[in-house]
Biopython code that builds the backbone (N, CA, C, O; Angstrom):
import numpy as np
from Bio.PDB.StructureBuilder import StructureBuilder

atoms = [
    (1, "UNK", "N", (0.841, -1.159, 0.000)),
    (1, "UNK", "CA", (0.000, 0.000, 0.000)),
    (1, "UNK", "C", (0.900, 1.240, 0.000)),
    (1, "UNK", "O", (1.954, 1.284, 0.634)),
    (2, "UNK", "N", (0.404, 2.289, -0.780)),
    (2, "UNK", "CA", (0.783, 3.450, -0.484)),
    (2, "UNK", "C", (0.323, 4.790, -0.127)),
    (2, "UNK", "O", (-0.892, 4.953, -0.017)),
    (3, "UNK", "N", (1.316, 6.028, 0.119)),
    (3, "UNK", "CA", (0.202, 7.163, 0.608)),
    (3, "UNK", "C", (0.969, 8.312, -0.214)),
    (3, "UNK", "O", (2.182, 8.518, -0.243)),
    (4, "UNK", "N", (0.143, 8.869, -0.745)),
    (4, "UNK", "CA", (0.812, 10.447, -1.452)),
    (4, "UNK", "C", (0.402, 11.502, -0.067)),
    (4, "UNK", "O", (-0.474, 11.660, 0.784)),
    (5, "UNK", "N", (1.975, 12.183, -0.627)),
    (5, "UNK", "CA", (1.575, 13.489, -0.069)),
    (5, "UNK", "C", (1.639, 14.939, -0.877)),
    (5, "UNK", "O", (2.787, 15.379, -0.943)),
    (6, "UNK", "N", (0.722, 15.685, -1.443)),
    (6, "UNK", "CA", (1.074, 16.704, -2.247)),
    (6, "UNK", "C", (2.340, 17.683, -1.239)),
    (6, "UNK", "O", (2.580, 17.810, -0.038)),
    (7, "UNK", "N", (2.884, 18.200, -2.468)),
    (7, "UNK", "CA", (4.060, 19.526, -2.161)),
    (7, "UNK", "C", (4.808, 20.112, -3.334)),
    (7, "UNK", "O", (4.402, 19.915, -4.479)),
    (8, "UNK", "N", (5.765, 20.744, -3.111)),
    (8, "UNK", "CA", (6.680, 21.422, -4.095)),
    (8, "UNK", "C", (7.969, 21.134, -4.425)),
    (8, "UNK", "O", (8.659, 20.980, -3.417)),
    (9, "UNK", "N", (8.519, 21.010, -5.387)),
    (9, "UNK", "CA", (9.939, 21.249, -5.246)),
    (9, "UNK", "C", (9.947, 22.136, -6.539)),
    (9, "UNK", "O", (9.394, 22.349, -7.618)),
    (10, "UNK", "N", (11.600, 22.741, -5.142)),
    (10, "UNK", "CA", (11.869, 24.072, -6.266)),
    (10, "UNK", "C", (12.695, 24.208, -6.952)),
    (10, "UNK", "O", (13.781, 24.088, -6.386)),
    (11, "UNK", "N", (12.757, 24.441, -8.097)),
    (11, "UNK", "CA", (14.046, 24.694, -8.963)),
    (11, "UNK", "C", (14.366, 25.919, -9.535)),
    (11, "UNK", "O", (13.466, 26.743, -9.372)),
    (12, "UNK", "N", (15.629, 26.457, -10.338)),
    (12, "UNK", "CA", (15.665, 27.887, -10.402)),
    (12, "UNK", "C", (14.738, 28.263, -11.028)),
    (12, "UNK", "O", (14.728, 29.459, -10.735)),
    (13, "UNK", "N", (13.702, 28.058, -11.884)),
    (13, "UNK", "CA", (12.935, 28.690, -12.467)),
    (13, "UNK", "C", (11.791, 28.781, -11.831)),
    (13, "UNK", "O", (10.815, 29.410, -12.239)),
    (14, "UNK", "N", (11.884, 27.979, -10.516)),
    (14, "UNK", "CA", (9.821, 28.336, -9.934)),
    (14, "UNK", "C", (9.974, 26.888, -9.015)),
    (14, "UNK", "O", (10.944, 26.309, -8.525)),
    (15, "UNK", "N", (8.339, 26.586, -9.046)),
    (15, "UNK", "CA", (8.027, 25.750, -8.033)),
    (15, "UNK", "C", (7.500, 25.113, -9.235)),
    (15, "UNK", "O", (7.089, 25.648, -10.265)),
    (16, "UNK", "N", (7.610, 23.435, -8.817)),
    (16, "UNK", "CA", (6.934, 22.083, -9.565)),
    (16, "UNK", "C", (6.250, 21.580, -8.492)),
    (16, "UNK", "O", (6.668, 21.520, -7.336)),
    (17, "UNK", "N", (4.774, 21.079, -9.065)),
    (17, "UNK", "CA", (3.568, 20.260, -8.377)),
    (17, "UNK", "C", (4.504, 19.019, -7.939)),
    (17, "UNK", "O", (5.295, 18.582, -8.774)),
    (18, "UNK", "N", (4.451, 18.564, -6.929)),
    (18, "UNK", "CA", (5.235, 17.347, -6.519)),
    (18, "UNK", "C", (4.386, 16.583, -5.504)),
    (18, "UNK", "O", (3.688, 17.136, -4.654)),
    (19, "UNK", "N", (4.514, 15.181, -5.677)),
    (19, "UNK", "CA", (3.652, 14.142, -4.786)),
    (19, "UNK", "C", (4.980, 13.229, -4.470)),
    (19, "UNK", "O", (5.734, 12.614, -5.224)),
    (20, "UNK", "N", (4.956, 13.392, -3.035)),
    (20, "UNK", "CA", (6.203, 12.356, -1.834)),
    (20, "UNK", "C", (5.322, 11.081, -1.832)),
    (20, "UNK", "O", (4.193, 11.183, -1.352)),
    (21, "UNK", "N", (5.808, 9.677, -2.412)),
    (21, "UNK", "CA", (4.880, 8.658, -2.027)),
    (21, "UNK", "C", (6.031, 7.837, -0.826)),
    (21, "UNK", "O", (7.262, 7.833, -0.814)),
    (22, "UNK", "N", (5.079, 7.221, 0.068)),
    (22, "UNK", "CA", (5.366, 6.528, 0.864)),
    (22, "UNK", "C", (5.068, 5.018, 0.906)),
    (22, "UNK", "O", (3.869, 4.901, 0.651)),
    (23, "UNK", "N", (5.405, 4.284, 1.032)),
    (23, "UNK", "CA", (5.488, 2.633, 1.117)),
    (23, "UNK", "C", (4.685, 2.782, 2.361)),
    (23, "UNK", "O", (4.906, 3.778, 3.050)),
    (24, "UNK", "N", (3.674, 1.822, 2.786)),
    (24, "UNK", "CA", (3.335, 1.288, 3.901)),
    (24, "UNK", "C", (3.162, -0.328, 3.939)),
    (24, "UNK", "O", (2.416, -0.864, 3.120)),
    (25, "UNK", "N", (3.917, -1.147, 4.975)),
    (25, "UNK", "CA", (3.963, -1.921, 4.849)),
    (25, "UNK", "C", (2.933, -2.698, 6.172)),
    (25, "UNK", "O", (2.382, -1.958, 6.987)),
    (26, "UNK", "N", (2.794, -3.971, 6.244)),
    (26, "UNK", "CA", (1.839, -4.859, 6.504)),
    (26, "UNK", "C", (1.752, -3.930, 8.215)),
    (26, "UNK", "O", (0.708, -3.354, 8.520)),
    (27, "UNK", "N", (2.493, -3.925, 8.791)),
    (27, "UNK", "CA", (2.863, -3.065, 9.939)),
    (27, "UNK", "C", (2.451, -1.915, 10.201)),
    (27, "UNK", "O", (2.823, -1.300, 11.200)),
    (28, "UNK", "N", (1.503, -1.393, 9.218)),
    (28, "UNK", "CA", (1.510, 0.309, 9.330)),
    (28, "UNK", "C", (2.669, 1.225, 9.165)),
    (28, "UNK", "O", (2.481, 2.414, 9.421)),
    (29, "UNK", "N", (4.007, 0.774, 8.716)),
    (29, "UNK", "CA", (4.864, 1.688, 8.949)),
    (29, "UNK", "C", (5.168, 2.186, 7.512)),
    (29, "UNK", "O", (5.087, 1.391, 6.575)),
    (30, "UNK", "N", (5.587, 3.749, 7.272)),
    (30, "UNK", "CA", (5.789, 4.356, 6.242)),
    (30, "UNK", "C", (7.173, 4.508, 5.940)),
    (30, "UNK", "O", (7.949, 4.960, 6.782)),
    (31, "UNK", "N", (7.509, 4.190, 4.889)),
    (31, "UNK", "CA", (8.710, 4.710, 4.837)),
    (31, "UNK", "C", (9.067, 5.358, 2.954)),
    (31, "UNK", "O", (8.833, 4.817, 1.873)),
    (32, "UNK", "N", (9.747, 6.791, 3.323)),
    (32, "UNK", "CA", (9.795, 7.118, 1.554)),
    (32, "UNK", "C", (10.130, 6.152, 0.762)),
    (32, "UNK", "O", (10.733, 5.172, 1.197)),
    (33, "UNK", "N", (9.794, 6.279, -0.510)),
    (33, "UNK", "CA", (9.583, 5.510, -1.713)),
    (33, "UNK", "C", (10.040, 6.637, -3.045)),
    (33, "UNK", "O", (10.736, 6.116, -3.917)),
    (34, "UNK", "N", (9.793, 7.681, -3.178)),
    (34, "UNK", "CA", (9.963, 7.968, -4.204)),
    (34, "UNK", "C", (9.293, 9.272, -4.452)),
    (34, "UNK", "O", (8.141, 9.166, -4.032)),
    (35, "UNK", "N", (9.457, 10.200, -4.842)),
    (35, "UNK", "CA", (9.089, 11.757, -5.620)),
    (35, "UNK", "C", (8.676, 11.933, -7.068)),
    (35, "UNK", "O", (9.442, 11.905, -8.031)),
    (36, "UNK", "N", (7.196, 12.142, -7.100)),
    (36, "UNK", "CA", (6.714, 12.559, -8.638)),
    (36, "UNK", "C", (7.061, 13.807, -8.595)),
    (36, "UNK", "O", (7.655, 14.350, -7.664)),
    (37, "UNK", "N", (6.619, 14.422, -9.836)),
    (37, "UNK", "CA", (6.601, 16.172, -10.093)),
    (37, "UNK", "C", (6.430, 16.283, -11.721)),
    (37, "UNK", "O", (6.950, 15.788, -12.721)),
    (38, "UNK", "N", (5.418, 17.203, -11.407)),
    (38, "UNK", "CA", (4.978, 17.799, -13.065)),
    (38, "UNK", "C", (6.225, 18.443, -13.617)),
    (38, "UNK", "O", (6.256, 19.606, -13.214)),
    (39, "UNK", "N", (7.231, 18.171, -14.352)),
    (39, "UNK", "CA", (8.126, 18.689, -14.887)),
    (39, "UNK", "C", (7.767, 19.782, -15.858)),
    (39, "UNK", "O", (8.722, 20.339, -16.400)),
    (40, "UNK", "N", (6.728, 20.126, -16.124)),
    (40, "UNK", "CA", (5.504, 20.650, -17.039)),
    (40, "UNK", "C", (4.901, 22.186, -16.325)),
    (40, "UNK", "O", (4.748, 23.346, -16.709)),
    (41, "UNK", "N", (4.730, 21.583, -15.366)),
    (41, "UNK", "CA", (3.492, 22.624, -14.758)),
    (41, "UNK", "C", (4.829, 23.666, -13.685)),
    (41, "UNK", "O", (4.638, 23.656, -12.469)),
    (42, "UNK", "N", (5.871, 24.349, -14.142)),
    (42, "UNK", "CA", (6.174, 25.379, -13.316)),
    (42, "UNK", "C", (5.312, 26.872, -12.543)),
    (42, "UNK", "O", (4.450, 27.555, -13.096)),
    (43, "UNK", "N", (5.725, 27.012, -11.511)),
    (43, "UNK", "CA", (4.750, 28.016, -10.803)),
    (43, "UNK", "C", (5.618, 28.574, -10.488)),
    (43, "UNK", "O", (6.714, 28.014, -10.461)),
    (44, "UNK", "N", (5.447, 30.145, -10.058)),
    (44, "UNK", "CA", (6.235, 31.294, -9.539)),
    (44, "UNK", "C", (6.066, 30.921, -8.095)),
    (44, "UNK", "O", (6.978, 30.729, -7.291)),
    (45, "UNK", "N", (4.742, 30.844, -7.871)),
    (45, "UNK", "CA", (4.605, 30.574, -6.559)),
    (45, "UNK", "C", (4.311, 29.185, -5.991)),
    (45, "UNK", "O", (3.434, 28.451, -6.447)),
    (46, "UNK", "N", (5.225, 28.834, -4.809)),
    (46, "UNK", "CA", (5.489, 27.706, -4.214)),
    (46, "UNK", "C", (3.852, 26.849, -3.920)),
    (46, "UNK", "O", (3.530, 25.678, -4.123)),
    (47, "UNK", "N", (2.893, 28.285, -3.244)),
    (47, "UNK", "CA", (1.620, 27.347, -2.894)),
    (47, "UNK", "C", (0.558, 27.284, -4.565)),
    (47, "UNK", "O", (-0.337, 26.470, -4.794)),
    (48, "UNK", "N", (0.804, 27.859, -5.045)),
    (48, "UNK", "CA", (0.271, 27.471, -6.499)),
    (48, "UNK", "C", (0.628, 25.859, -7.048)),
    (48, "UNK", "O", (-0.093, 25.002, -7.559)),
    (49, "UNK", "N", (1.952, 25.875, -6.722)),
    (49, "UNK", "CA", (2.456, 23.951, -7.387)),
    (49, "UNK", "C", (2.152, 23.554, -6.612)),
    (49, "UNK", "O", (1.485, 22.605, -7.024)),
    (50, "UNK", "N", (2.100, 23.545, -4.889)),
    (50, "UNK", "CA", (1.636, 22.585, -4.362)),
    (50, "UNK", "C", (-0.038, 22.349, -4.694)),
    (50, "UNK", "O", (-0.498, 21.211, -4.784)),
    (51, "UNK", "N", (-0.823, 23.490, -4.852)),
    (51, "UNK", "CA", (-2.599, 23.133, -5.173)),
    (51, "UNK", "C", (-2.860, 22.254, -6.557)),
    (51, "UNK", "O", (-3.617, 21.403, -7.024)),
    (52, "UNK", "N", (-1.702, 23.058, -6.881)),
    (52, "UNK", "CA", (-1.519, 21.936, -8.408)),
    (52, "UNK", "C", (-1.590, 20.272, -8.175)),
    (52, "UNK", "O", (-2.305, 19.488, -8.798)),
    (53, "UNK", "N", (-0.586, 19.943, -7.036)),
    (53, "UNK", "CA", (-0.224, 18.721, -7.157)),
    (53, "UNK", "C", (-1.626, 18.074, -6.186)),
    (53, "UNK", "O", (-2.445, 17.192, -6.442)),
    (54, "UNK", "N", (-1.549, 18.437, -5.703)),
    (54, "UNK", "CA", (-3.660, 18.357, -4.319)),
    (54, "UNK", "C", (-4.545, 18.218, -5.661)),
    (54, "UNK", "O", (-5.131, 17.174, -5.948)),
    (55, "UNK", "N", (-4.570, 19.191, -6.320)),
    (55, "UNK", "CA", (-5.657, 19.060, -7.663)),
    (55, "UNK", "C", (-5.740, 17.629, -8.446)),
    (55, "UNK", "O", (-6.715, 16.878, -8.411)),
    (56, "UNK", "N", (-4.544, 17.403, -9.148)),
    (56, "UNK", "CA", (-4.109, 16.036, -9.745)),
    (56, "UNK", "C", (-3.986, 15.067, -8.894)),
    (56, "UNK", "O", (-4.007, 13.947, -9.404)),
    (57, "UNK", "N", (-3.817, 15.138, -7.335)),
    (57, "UNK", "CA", (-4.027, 13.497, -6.744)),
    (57, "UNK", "C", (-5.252, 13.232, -6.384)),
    (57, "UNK", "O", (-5.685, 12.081, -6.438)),
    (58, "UNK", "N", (-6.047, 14.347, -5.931)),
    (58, "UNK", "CA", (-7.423, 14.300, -5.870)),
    (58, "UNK", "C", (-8.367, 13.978, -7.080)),
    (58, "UNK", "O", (-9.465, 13.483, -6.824)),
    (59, "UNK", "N", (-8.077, 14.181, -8.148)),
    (59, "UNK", "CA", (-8.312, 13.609, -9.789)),
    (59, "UNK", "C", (-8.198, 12.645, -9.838)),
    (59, "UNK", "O", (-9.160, 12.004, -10.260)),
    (60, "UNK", "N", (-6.669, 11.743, -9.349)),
    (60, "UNK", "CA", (-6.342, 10.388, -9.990)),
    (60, "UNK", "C", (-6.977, 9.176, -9.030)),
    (60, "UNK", "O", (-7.413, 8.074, -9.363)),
    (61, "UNK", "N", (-6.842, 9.924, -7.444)),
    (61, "UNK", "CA", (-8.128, 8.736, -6.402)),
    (61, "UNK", "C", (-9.413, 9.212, -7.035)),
    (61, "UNK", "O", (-10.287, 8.446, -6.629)),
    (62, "UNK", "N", (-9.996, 10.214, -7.924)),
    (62, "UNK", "CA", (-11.551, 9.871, -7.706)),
    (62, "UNK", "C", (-11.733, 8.901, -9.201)),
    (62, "UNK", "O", (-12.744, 8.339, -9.622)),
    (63, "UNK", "N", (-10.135, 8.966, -9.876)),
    (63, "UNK", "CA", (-10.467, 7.693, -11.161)),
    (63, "UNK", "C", (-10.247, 6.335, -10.733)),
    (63, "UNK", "O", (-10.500, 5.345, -11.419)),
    (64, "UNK", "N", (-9.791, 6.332, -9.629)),
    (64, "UNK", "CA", (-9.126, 5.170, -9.210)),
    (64, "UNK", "C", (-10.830, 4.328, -8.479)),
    (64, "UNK", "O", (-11.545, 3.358, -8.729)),
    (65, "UNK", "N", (-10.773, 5.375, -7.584)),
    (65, "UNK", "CA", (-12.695, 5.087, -7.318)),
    (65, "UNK", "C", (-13.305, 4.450, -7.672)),
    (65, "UNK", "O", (-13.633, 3.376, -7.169)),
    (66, "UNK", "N", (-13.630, 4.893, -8.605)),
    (66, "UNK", "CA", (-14.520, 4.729, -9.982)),
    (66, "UNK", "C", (-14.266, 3.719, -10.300)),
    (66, "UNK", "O", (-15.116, 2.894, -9.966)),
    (67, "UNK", "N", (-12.984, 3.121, -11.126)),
    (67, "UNK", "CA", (-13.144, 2.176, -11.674)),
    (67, "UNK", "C", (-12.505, 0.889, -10.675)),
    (67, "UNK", "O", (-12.504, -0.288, -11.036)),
    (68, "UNK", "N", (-12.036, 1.321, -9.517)),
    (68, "UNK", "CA", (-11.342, 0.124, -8.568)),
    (68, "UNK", "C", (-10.059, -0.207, -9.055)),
    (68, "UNK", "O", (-9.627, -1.345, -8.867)),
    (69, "UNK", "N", (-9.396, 0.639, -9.655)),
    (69, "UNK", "CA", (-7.831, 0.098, -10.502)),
    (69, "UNK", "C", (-6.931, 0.779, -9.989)),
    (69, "UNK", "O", (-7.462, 1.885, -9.900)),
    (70, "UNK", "N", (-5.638, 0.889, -9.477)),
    (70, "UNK", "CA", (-4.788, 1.492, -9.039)),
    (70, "UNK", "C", (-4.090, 2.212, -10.377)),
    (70, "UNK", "O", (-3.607, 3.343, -10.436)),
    (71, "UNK", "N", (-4.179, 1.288, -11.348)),
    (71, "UNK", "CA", (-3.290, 1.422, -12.491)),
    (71, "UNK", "C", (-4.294, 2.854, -13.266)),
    (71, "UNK", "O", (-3.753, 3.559, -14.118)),
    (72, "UNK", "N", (-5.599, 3.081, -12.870)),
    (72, "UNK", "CA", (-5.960, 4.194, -13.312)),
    (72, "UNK", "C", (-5.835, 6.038, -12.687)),
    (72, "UNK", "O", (-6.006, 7.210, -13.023)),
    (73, "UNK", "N", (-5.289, 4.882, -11.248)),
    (73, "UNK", "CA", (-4.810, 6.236, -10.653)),
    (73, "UNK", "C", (-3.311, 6.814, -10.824)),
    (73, "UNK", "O", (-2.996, 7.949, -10.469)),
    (74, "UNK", "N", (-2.308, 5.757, -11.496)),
    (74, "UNK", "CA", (-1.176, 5.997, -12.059)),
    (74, "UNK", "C", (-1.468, 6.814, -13.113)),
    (74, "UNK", "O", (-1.251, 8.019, -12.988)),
    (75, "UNK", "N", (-2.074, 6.231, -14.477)),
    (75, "UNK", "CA", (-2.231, 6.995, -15.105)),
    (75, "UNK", "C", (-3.042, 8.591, -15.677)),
    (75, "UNK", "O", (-3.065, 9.537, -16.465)),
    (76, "UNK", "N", (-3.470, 8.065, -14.804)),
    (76, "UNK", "CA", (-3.838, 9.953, -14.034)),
    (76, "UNK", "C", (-2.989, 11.072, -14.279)),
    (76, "UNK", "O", (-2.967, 11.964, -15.127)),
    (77, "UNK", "N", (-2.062, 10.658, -12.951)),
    (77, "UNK", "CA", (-1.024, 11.247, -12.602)),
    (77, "UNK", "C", (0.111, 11.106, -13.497)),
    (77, "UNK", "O", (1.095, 11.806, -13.257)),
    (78, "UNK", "N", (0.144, 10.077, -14.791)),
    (78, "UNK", "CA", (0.941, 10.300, -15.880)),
    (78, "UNK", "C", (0.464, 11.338, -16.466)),
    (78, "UNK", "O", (1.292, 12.244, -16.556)),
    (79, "UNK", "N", (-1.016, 11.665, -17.103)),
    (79, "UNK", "CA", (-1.617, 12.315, -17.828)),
    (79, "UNK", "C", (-1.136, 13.974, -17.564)),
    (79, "UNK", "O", (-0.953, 14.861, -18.398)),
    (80, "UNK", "N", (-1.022, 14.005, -16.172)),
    (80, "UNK", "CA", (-1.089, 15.128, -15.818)),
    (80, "UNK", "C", (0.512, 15.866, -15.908)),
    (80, "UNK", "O", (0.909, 16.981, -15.572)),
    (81, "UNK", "N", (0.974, 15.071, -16.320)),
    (81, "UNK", "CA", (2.918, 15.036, -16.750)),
    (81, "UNK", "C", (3.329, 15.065, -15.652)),
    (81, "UNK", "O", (3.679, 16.221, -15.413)),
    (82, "UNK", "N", (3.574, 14.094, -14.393)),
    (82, "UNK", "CA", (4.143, 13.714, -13.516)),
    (82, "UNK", "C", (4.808, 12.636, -13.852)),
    (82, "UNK", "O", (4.250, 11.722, -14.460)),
    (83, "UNK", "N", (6.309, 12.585, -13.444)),
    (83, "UNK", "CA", (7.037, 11.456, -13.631)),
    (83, "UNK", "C", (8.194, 11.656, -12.516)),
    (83, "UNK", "O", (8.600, 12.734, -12.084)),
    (84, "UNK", "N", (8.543, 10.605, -12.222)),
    (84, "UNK", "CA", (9.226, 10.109, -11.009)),
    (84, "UNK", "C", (10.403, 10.958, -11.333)),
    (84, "UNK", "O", (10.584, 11.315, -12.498)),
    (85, "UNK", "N", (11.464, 11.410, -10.088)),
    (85, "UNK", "CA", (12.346, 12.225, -10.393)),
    (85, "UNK", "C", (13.409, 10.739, -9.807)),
    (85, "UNK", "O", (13.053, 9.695, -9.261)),
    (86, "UNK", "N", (14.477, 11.121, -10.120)),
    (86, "UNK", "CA", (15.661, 10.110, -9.996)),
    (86, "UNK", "C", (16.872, 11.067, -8.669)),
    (86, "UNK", "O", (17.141, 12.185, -9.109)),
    (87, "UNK", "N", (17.149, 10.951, -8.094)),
    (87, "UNK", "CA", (17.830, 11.367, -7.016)),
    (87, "UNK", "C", (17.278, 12.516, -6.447)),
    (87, "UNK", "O", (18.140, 13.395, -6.429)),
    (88, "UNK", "N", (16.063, 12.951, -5.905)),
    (88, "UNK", "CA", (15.629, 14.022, -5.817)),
    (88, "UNK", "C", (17.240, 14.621, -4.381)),
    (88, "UNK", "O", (18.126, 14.077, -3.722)),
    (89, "UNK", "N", (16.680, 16.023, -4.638)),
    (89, "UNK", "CA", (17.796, 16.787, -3.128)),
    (89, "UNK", "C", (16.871, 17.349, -2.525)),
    (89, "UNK", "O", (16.039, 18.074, -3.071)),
    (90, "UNK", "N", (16.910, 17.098, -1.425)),
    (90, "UNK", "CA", (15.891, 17.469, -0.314)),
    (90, "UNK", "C", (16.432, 19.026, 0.501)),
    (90, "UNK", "O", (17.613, 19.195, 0.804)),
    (91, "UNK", "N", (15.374, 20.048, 0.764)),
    (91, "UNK", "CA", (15.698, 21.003, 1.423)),
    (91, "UNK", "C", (15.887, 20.873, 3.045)),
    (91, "UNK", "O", (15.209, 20.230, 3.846)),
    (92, "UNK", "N", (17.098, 21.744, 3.270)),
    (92, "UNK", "CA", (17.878, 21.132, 4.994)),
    (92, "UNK", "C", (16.680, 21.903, 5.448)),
    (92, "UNK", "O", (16.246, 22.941, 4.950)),
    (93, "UNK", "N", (16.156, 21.159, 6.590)),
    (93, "UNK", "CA", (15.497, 21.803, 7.819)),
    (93, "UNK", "C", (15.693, 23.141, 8.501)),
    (93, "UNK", "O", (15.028, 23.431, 9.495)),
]
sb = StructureBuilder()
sb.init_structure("model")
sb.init_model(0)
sb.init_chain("A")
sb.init_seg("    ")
for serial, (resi, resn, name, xyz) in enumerate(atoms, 1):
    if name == "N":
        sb.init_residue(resn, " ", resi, " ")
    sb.init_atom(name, np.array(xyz, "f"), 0.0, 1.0, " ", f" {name:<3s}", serial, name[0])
structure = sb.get_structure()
C-alpha cells in the first residue's frame, strides 16, 4: 500500500507540483519511496504547485474510485505530466 503526499519542489525557475509517495507496509509503517513532479506545470509561486499537485491526486483517487484500478490512478497522474524524479535533493530543515 501506499500514501501520497502533495508539495513542491523548487528549482531555479519556480516551483513544480510534486507528490512524496510513501510505502506502507503490513505493519503500518511508512517509509519514503519515491518523488513525482509535473516537470511541465512550473509556478512562480510555491503554494500554487503545491494546489496543483492536491488538484491532480485528488483527480487520480476519484479515477481510481470509480473504476477500482490502481493502475488508473497511475495513469492519471501520468496524464497530468508527472514522472518520477531520480535522485531528488531534499531542502535542509
Amino acid at each position: 500500500m501506499f500514501r501520497f503526499e502533495p508539495g513542491s519542489y523548487k528549482t531555479p525557475a519556480g516551483f513544480l507540483p510534486a507528490l512524496a509517495c510513501y510505502k506502507i507496509d503490513k505493519n503500518k509503517n511508512e517509509t519514503f519511496d519515491y518523488i513525482l513532479t509535473n516537470i511541465m506545470g512550473i509556478e512562480l509561486s510555491e503554494q500554487k504547485a503545491f494546489e496543483n499537485a492536491e488538484k491532480s491526486l485528488k483527480k487520480a483517487f476519484q479515477k481510481r474510485q470509480k473504476s477500482g484500478n490502481d493502475f488508473d490512478l497511475a495513469q492519471s497522474l501520468k496524464s497530468d505530466g508527472f514522472v518520477k524524479i531520480d535522485d531528488p535533493k531534499f531542502a535542509k530543515d
